[in-house]
N, C-alpha and C positions, 0 to 999 in steps of 0.2 A: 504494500500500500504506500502511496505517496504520500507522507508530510500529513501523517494523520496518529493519534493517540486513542485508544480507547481503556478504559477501566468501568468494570460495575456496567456495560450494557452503555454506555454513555462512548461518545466519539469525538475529538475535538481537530480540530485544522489547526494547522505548526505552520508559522510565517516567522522568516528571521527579521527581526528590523534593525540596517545596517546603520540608522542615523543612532540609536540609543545601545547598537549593538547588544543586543538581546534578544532572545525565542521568544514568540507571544505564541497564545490560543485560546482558541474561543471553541465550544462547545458548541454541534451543530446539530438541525435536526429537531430542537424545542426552543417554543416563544422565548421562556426564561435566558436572560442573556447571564453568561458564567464566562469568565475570561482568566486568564494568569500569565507567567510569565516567571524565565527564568536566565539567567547567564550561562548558564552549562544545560545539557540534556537530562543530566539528575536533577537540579533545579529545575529543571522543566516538570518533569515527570511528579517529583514530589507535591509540588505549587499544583499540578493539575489532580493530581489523586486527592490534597487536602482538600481543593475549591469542589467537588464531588462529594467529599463526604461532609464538606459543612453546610452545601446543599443540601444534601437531603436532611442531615439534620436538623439543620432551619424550617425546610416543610415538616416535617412530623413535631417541632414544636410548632408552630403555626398550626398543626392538624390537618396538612391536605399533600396529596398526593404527589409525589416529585413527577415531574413531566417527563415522559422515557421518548425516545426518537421515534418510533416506530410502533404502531400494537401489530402486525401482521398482516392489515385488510390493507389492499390496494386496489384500489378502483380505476380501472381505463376506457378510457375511450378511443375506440379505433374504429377504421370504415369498416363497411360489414365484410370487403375482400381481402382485410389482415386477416378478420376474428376466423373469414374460414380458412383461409389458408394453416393460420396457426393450430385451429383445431384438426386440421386433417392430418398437418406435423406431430401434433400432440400424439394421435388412436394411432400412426404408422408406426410410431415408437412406444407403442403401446404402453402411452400413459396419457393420463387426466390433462386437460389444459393447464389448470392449476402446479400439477406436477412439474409439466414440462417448462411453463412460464417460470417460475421460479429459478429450476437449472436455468436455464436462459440468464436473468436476468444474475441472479449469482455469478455465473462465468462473467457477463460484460463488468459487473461492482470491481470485480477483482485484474481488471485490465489495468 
């Protein structure tokens, strides 16, 4: 993966900034905006694991739910000559569209 952090289900974007010479990132994927920032990659890494777990700690005192990236549902819209072509890709490979969308789109995440 390119220039990306994850911990705890959570992913963040890694940008060097050459003017204060230092690693920033920002947590991507939920509204809540969470950022940090480090001089080294362990300073990175730690400052992003802390800014995660005082996260959620702040929601569960507050009482409400931390906001995860992702629940699973993906809703698309495509012309009706993707959806069949793809389902006819999906039953040749004898599997679900759902199935085979997924492998799909996992192999492109990881280009």
């Amino acid at each position: 993966m390119k220039d990306v952090m994850t911990y705890k289900g959570y992913t963040a974007r890694i940008e060097f900034d050459p003017r204060d010479d230092i690693f920033t990132g920002k947590i991507i994927g939920i509204a809540d905006s969470i950022t940090f920032h480090g001089e080294t990659v362990q300073e990175l890494r730690a400052d992003f694991q802390a800014a995660i777990d005082h996260y959620t700690a702040d929601c569960a005192a507050a009482g409400r739910r931390p906001l995860k990236a992702a629940s699973g549902k993906l809703m698309l819209r495509v012309s009706p000559e993707v959806h069949a072509r793809a389902l006819a890709t999906a039953k040749t490979a004898g599997k679900s569209l759902n199935q085979w969308a997924e492998e799909i789109l996992d192999k492109a995440a990881h280009v």
